[in-house]
Backbone of each chain as ProteinMPNN parsed JSONL, in Angstrom:
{"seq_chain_A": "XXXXXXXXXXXXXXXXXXXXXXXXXXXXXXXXXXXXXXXXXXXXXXXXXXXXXXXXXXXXXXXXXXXXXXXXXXXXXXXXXXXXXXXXXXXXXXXXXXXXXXXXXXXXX", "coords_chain_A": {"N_chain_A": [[8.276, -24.792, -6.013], [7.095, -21.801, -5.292], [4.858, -18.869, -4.528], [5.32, -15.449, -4.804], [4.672, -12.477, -3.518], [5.794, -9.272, -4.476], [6.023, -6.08, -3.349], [6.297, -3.042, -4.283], [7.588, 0.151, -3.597], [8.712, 2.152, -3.972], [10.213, 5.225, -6.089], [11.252, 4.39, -9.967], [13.576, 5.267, -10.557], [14.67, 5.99, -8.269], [15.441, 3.344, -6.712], [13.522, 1.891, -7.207], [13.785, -0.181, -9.111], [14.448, -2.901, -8.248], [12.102, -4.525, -6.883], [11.561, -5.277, -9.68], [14.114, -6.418, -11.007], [14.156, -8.418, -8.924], [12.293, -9.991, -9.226], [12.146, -11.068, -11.689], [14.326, -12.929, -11.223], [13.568, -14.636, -9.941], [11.583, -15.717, -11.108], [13.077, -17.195, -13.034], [13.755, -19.168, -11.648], [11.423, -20.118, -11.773], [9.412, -19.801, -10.267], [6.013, -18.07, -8.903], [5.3, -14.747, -9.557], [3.844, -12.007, -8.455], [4.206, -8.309, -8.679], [3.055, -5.456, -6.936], [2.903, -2.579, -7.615], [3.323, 0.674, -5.674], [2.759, 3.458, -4.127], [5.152, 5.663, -5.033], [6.085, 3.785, -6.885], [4.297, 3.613, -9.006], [5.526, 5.593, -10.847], [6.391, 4.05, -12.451], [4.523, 3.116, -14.582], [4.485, 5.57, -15.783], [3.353, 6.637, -19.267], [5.665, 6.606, -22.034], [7.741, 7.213, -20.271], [10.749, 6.693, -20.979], [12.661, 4.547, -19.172], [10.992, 3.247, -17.64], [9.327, 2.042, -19.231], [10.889, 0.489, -20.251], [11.114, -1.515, -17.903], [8.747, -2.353, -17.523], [8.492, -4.035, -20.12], [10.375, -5.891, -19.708], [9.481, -7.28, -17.66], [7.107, -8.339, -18.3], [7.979, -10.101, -20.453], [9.405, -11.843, -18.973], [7.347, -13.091, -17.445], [6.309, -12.079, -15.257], [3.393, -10.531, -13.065], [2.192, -7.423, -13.242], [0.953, -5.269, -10.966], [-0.782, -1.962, -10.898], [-1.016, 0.579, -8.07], [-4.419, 1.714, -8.037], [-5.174, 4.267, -6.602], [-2.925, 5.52, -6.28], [-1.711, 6.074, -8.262], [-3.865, 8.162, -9.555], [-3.004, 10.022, -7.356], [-0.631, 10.95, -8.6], [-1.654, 11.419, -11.204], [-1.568, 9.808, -13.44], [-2.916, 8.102, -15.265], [-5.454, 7.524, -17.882], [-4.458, 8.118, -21.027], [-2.037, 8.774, -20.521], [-1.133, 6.568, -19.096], [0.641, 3.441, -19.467], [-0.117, 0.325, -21.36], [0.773, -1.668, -20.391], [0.409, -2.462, -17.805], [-2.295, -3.647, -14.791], [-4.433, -2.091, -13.3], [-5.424, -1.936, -9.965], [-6.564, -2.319, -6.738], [-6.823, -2.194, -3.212], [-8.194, -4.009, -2.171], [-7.768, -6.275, -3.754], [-5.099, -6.304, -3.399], [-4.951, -7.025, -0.786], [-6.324, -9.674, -1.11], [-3.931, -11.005, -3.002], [-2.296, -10.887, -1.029], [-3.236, -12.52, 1.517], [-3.887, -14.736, -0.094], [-3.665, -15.46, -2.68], [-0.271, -15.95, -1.883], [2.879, -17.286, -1.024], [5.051, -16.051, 0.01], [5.588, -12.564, 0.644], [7.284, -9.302, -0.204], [7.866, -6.197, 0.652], [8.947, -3.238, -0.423]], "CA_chain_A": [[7.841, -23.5, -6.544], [6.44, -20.936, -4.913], [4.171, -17.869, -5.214], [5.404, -14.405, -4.427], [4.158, -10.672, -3.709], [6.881, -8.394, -4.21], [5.021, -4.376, -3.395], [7.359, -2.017, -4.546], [6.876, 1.542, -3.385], [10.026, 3.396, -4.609], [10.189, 5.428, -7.654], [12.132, 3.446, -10.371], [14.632, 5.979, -10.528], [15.402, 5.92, -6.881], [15.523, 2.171, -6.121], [12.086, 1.074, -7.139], [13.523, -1.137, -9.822], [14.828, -3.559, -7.113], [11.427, -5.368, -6.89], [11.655, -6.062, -11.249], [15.137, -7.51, -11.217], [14.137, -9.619, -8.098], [11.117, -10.818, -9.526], [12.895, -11.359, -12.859], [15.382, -13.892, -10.679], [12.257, -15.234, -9.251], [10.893, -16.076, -12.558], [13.601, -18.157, -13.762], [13.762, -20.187, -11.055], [10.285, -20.643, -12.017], [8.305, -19.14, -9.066], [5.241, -17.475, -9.568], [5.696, -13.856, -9.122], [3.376, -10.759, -8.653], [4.122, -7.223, -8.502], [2.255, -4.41, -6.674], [3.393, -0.747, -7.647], [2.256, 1.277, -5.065], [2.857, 5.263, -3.876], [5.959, 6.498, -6.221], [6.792, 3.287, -7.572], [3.837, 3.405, -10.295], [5.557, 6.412, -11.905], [7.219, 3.05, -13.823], [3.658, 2.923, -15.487], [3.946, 6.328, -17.147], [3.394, 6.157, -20.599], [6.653, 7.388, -22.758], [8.354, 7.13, -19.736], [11.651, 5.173, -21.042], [13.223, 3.498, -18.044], [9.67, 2.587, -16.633], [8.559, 1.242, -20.16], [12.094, -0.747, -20.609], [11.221, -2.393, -16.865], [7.482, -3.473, -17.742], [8.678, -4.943, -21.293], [11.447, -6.792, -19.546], [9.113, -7.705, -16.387], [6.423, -9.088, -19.292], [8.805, -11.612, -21.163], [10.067, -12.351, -17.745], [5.992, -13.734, -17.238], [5.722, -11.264, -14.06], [2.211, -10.076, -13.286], [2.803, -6.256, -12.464], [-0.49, -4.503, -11.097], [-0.509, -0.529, -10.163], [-2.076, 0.957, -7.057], [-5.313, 2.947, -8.689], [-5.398, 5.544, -6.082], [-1.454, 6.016, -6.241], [-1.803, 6.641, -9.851], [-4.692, 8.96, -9.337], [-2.499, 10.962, -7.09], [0.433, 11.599, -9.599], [-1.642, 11.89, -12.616], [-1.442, 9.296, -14.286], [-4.373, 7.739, -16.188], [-6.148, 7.602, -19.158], [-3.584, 7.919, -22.327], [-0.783, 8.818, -19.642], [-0.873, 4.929, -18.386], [1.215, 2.224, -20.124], [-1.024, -0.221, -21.231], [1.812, -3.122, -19.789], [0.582, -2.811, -16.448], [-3.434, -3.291, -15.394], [-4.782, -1.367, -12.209], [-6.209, -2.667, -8.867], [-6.742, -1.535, -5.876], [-6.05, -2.512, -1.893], [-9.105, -5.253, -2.108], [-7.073, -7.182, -4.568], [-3.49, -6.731, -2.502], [-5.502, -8.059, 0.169], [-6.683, -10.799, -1.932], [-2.888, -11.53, -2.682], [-1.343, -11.183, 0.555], [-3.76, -13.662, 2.18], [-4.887, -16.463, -0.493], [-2.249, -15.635, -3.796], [0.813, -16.1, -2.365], [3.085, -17.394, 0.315], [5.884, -15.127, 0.951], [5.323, -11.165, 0.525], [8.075, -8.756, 0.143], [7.633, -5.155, 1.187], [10.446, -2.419, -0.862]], "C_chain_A": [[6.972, -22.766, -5.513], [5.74, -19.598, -5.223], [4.574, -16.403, -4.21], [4.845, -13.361, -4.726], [5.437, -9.763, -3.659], [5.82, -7.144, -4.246], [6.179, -3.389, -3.506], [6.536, -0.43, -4.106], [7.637, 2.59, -3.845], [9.679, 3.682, -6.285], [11.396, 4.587, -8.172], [13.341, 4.039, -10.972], [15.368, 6.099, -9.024], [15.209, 4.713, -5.698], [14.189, 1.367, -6.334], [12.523, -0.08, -8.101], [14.231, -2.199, -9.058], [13.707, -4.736, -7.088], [11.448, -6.214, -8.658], [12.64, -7.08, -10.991], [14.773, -8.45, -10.054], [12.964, -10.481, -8.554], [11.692, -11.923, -11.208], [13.831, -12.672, -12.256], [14.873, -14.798, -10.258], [11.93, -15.886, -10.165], [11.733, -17.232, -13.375], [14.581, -19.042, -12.738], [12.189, -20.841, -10.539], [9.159, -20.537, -10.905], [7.462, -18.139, -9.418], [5.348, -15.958, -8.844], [4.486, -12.66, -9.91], [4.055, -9.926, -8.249], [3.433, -6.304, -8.493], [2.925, -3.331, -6.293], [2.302, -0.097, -6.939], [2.933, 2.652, -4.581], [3.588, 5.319, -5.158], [6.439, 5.68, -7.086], [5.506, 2.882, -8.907], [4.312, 4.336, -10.974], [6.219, 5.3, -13.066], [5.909, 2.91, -14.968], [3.541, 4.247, -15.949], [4.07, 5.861, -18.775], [4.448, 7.185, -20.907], [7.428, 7.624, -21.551], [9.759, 5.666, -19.814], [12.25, 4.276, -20.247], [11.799, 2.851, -17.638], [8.964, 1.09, -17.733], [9.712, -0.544, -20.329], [11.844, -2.074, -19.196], [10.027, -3.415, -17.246], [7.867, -4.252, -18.744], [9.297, -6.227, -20.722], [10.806, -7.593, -18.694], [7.944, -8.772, -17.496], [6.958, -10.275, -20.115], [9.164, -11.843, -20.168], [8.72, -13.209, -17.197], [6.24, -13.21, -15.55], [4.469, -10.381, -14.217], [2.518, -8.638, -12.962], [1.118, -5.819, -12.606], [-0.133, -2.864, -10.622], [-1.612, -0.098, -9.35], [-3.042, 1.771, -7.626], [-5.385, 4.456, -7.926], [-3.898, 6.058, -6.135], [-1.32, 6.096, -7.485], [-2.264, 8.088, -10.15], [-4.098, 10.105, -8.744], [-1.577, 11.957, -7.552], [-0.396, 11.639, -10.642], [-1.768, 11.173, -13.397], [-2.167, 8.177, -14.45], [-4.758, 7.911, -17.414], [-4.982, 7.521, -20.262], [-2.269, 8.439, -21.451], [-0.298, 7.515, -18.961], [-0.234, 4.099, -19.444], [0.106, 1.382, -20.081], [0.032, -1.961, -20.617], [1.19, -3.133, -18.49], [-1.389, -2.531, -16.228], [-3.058, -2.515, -13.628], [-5.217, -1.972, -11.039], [-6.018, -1.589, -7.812], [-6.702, -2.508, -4.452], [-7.288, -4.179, -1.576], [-8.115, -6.361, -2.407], [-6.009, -7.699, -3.702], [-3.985, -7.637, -1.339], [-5.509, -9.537, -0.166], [-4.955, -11.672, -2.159], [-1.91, -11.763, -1.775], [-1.873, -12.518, 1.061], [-4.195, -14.527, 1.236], [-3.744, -16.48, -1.86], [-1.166, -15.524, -3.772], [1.169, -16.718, -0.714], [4.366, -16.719, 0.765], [5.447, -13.502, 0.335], [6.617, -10.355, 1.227], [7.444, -7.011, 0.183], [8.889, -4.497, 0.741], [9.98, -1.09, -0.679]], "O_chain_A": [[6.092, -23.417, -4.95], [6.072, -19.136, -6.315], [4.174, -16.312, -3.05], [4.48, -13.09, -5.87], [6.012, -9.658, -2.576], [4.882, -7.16, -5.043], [6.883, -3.123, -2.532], [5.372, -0.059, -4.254], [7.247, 3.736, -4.069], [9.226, 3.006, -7.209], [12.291, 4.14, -7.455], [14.043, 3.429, -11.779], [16.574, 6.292, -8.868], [14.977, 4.812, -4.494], [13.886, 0.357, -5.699], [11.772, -1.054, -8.064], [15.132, -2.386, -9.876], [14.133, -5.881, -7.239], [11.369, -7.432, -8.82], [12.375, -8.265, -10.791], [15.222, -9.568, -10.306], [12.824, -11.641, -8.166], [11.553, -13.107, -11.516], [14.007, -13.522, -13.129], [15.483, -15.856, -10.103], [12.045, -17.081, -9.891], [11.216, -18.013, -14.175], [15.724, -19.456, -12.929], [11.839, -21.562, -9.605], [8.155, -21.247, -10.853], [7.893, -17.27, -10.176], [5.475, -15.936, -7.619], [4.245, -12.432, -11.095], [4.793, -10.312, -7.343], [2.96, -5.913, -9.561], [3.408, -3.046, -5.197], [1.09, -0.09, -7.152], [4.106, 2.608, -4.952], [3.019, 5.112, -6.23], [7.11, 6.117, -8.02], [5.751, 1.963, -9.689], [3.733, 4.356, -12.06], [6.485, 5.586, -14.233], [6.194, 2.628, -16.131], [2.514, 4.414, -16.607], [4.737, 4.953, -19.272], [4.437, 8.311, -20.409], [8.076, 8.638, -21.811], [9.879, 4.558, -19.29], [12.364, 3.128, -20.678], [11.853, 1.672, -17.287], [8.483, -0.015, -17.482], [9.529, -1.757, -20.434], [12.228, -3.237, -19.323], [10.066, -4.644, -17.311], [7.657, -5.434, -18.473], [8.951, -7.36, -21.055], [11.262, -8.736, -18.667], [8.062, -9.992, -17.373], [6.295, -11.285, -20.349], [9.765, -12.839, -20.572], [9.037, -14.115, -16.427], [6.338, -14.083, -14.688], [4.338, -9.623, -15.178], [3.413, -8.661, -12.116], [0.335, -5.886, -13.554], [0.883, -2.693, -9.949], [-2.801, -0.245, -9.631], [-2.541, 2.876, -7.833], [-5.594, 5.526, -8.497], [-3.815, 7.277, -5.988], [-0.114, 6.288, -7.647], [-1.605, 8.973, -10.697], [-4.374, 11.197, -9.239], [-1.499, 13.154, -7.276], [0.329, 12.095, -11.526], [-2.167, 11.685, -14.443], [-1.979, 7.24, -13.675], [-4.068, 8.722, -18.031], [-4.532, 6.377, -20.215], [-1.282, 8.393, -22.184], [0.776, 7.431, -18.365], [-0.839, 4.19, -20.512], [-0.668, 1.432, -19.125], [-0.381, -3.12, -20.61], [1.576, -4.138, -17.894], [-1.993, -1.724, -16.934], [-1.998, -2.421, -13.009], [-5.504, -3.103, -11.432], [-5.54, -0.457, -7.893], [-6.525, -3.702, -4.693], [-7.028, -5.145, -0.859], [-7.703, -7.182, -1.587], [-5.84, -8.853, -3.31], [-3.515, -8.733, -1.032], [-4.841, -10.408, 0.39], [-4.743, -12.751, -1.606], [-0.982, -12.57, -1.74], [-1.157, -13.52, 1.068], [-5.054, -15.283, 1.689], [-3.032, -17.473, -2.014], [-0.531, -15.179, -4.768], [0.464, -16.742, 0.296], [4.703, -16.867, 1.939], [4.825, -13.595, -0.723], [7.017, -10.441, 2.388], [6.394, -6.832, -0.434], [9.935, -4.898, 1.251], [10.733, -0.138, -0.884]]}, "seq_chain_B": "XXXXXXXXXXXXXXXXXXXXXXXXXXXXXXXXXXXXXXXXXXXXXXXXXXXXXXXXXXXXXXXXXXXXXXXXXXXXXXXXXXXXXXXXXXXXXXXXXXXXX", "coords_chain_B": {"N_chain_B": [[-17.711, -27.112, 10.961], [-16.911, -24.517, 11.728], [-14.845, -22.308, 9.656], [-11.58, -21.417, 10.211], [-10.831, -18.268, 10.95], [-8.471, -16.193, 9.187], [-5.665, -14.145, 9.842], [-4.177, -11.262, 9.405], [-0.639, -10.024, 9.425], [1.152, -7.322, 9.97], [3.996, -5.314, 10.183], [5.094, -1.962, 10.982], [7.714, 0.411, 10.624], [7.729, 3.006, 9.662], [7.094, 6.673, 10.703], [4.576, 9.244, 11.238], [3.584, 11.252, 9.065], [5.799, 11.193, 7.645], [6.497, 9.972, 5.466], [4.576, 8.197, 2.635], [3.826, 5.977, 3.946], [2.631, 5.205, 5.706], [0.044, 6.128, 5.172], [-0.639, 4.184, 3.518], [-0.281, 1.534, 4.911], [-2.659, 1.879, 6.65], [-4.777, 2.291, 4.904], [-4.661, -0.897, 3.822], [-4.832, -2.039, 5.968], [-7.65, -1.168, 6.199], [-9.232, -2.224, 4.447], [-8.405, -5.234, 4.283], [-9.857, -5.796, 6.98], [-12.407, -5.562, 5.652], [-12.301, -7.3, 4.39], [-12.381, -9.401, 5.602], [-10.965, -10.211, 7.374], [-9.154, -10.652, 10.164], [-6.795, -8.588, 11.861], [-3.128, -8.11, 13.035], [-1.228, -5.496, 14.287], [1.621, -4.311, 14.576], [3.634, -1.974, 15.956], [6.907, -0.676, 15.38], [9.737, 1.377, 16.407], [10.061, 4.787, 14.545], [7.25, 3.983, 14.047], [5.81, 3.465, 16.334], [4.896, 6.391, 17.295], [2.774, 6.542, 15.676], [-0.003, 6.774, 16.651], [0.131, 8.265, 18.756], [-1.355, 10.708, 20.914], [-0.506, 13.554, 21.231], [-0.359, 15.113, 18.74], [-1.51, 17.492, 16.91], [-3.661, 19.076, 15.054], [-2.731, 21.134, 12.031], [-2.521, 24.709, 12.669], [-2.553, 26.553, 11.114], [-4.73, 29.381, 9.31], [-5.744, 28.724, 7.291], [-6.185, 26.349, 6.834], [-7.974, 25.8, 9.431], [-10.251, 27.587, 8.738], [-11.211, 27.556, 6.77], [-14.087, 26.129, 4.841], [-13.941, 24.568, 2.954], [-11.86, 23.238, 2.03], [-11.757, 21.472, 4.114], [-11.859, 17.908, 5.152], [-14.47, 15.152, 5.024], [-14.801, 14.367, 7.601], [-14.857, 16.869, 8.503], [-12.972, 18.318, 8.981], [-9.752, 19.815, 8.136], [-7.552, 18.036, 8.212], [-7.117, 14.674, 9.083], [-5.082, 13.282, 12.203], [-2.452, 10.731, 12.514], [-2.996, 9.614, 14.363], [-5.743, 9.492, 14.377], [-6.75, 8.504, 12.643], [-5.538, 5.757, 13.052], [-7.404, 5.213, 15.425], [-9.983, 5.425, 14.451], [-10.279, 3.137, 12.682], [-9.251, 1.614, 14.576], [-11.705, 1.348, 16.051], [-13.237, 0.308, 13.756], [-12.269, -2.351, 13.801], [-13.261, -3.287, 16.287], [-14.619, -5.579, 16.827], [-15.36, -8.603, 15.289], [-14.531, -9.161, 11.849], [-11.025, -8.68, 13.71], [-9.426, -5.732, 14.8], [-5.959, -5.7, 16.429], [-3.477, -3.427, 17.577], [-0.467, -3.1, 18.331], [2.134, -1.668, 20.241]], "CA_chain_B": [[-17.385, -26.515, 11.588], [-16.57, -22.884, 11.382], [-13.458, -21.865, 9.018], [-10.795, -20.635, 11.078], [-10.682, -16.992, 10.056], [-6.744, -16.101, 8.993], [-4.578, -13.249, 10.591], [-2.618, -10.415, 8.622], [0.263, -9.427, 10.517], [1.884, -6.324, 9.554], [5.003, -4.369, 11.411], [5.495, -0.706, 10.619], [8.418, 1.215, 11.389], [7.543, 4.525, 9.632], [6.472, 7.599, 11.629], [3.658, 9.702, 11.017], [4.08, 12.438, 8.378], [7.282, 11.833, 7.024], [6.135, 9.542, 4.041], [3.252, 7.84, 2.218], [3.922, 4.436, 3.987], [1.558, 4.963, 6.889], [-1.519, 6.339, 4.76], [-0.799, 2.455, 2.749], [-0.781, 0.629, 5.737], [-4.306, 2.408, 7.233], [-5.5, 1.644, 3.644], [-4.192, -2.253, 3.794], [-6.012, -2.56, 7.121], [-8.862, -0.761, 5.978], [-9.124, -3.446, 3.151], [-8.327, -6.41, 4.778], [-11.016, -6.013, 7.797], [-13.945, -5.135, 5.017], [-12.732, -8.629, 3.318], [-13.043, -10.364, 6.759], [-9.423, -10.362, 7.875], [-8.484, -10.369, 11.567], [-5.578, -8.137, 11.644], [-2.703, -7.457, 13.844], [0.243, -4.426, 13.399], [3.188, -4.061, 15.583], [4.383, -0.461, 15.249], [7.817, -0.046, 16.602], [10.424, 2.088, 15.89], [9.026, 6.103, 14.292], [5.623, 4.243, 13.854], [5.217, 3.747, 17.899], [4.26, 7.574, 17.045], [1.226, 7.134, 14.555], [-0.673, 6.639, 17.526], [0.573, 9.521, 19.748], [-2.457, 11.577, 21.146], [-0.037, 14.856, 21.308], [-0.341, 15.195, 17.336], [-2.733, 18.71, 16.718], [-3.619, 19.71, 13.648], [-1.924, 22.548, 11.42], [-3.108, 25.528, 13.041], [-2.76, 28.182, 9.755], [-5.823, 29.528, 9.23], [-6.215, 28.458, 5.67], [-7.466, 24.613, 7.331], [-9.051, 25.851, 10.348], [-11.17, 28.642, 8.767], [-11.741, 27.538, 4.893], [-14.509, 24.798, 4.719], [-13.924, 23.629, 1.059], [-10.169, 22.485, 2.187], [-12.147, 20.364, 5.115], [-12.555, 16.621, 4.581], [-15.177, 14.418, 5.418], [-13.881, 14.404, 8.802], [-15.315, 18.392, 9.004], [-11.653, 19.721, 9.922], [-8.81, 19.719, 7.088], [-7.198, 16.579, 8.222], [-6.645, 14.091, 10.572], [-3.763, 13.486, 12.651], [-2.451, 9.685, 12.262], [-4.067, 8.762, 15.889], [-7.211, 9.537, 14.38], [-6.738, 7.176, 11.662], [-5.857, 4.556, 13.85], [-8.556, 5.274, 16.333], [-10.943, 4.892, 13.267], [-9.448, 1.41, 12.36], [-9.642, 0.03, 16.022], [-13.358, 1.178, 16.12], [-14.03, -0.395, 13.021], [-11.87, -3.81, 14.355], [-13.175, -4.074, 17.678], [-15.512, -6.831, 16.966], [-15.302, -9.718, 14.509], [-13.139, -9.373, 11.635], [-10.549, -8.104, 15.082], [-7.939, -5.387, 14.857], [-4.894, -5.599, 17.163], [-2.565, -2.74, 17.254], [0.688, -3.178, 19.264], [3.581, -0.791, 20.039]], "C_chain_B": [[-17.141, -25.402, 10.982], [-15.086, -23.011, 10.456], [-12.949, -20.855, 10.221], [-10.306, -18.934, 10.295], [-8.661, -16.422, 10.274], [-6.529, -14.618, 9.102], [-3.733, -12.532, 9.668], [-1.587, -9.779, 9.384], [0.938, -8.298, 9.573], [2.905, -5.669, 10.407], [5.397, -3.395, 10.454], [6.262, 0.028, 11.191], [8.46, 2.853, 10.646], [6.467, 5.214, 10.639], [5.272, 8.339, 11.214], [4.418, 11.136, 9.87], [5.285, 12.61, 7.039], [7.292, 10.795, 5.712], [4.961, 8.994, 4.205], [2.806, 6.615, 2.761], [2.202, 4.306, 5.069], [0.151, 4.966, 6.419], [-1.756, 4.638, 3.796], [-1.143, 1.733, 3.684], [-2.312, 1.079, 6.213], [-5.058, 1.839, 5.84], [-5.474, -0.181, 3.514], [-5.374, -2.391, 4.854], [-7.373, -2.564, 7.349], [-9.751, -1.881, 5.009], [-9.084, -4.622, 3.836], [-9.454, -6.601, 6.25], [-12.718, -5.85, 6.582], [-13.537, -6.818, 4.148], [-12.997, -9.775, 4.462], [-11.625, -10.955, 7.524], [-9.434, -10.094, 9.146], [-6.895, -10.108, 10.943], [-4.725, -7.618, 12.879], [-1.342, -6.676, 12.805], [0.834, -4.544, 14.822], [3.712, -2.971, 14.878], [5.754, -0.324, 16.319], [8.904, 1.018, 15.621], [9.687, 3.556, 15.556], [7.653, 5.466, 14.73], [5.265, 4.071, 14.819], [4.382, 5.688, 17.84], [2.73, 7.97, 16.43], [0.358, 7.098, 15.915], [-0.318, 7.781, 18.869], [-0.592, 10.259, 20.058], [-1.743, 12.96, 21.313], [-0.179, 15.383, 20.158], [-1.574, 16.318, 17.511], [-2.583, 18.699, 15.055], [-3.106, 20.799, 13.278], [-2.559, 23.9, 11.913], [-2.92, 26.926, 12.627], [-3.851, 27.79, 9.592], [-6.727, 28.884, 7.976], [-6.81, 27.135, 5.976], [-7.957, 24.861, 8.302], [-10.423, 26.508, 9.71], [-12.202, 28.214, 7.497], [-12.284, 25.992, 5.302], [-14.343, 24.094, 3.342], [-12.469, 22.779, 0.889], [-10.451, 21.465, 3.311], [-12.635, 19.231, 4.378], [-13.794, 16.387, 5.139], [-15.595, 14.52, 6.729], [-14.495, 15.625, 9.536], [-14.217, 19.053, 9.323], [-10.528, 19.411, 7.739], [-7.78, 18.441, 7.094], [-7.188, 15.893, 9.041], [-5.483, 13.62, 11.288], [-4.212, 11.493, 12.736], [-3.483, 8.635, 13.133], [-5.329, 8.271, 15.023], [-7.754, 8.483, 13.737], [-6.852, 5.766, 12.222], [-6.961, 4.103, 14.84], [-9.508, 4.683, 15.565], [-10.874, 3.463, 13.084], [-9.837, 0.827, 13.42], [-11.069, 0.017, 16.212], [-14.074, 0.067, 15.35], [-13.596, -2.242, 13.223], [-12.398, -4.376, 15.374], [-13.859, -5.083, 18.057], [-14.797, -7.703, 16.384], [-15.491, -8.834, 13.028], [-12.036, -8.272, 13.123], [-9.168, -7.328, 14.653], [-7.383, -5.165, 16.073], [-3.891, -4.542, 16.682], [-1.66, -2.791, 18.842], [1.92, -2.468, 18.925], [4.296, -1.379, 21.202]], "O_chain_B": [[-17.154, -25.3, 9.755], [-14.312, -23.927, 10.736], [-13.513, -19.973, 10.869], [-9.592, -18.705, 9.319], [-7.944, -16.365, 11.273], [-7.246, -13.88, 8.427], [-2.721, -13.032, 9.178], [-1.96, -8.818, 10.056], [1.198, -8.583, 8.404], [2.505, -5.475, 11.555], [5.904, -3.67, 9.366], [5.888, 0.495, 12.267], [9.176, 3.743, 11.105], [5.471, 4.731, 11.178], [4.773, 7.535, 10.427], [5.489, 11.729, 9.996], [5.559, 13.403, 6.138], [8.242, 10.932, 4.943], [4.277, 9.028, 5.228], [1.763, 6.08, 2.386], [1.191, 3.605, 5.051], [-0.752, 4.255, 6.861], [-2.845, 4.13, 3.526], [-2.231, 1.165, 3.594], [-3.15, 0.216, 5.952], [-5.895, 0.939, 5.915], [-6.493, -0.665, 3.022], [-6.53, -2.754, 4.635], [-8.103, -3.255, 8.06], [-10.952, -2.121, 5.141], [-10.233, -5.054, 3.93], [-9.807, -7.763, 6.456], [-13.874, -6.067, 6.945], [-14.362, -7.386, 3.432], [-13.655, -10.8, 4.286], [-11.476, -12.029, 8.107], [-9.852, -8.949, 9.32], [-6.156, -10.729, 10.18], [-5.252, -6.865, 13.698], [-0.806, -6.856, 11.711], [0.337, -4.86, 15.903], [4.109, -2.893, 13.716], [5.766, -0.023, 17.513], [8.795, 1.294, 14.426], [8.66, 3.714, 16.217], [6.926, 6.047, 15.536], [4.084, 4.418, 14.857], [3.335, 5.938, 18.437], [1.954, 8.921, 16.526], [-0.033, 8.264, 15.869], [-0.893, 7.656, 19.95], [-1.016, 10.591, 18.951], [-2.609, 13.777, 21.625], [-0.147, 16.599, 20.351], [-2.54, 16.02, 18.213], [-1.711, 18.415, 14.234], [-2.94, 21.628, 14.173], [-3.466, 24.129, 11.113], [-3.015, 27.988, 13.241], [-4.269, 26.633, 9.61], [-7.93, 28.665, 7.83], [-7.863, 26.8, 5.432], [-8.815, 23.993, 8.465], [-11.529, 26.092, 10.052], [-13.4, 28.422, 7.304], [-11.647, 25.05, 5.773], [-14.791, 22.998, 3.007], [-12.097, 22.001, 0.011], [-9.581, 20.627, 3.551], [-13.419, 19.232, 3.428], [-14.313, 17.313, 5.762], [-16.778, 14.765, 6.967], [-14.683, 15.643, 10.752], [-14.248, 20.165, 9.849], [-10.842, 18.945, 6.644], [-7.305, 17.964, 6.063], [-7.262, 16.461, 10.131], [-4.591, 13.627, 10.441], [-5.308, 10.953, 12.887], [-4.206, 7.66, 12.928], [-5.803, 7.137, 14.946], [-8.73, 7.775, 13.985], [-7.725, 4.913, 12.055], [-7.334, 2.946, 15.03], [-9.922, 3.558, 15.842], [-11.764, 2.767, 13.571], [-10.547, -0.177, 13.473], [-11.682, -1.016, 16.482], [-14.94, -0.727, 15.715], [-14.338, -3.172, 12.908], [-12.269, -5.575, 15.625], [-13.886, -5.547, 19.197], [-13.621, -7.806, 16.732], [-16.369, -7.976, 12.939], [-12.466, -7.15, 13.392], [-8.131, -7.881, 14.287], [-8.036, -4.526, 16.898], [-3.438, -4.64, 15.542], [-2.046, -2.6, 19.996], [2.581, -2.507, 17.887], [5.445, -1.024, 21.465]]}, "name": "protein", "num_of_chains": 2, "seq": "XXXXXXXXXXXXXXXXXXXXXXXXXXXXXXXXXXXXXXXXXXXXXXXXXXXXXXXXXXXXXXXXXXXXXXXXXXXXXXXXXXXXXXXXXXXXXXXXXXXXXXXXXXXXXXXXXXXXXXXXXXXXXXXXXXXXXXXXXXXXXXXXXXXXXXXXXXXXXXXXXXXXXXXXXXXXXXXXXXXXXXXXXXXXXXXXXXXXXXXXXXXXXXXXXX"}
């Protein structure tokens, strides 16, 4: 088993959902799997956004961690009762934190 | 003995300008030297460019003239160099950034 970073950066209309289903494939071959939405690929955490909501539900029973970039949120807008509550927030400390000590391969989309 | 302090390697092949990738990586690096990271990047491909010293700033008046559209910085933005320049200043000791094109 191993522990992966998948960082998605695409919106999930134009290839961002690429990091879900791989993490999802990840997951049931029982590898521990984060995801970090970062520039266009947190528009998957709008709220009432149906494709974005259908990915976190599916990425959540799939036992994938999904975090969203706070300042790449901040830039589109989306916060406060506009955020899905499926996904929590962090920021570039953290990614740090998982690049170097929570994981051992890191993918880049 | 000392802990051997651990290495982020990064390689960037976006260019300056033409998406959001570059202002992530400057942010990554920015992050990972304040947690105590020695970091190296390898820019080839467009991102041999972020580092270009020919890069000027926008020279419509609306960011030279208007101070309330100036950052931090005192001008309206900075050109990628500057970014990186910033970064190697703040690397050039212990945590150590390396930038290679």
């Amino acid at each position: 088993m191993s522990r992966y970073l998948l960082i998605e950066t695409k919106d999930p209309l134009d290839g961002g959902d690429y990091s879900f289903e791989l993490g999802k494939q990840l997951r049931k071959d029982r590898h521990e799997v984060s995801l970090y939405l970062l520039q266009d690929a947190v528009l998957a955490a709008r709220r009432g956004f149906r494709f974005g909501e259908s990915l976190l539900t599916e990425a959540k029973s799939s036992g994938l961690i999904v975090l969203a970039d706070e300042i790449s949120l901040r830039q589109r807008g989306v916060s406060g009762e506009r955020l899905s509550g499926e996904v929590r927030t962090a920021g570039m400390t953290e990614l740090v934190e998982l690049l170097m000590e929570g994981s051992e391969k890191a993918i880049w989309h | 003995m000392a802990k051997a302090r651990k290495t982020l390697h990064i390689t960037v092949t976006a260019g300056p300008y033409g998406s959001e990738t570059p202002v992530s990586v400057f942010r990554l690096v920015d992050a990972a030297l304040d947690k105590g990271y020695d970091v190296d990047v390898l820019a080839y491909e467009d991102g041999v460019l972020l580092t270009a010293k020919a890069q000027r700033q926008h020279d419509d008046p609306i960011w030279t003239d208007r101070a309330e559209h100036h950052t931090d910085a005192g001008k309206a933005h900075s050109t990628t160099a500057e970014f990186v320049a910033r970064l190697l200043e703040k690397g050039k000791g212990a945590p150590h950034l390396n930038w290679f094109v």
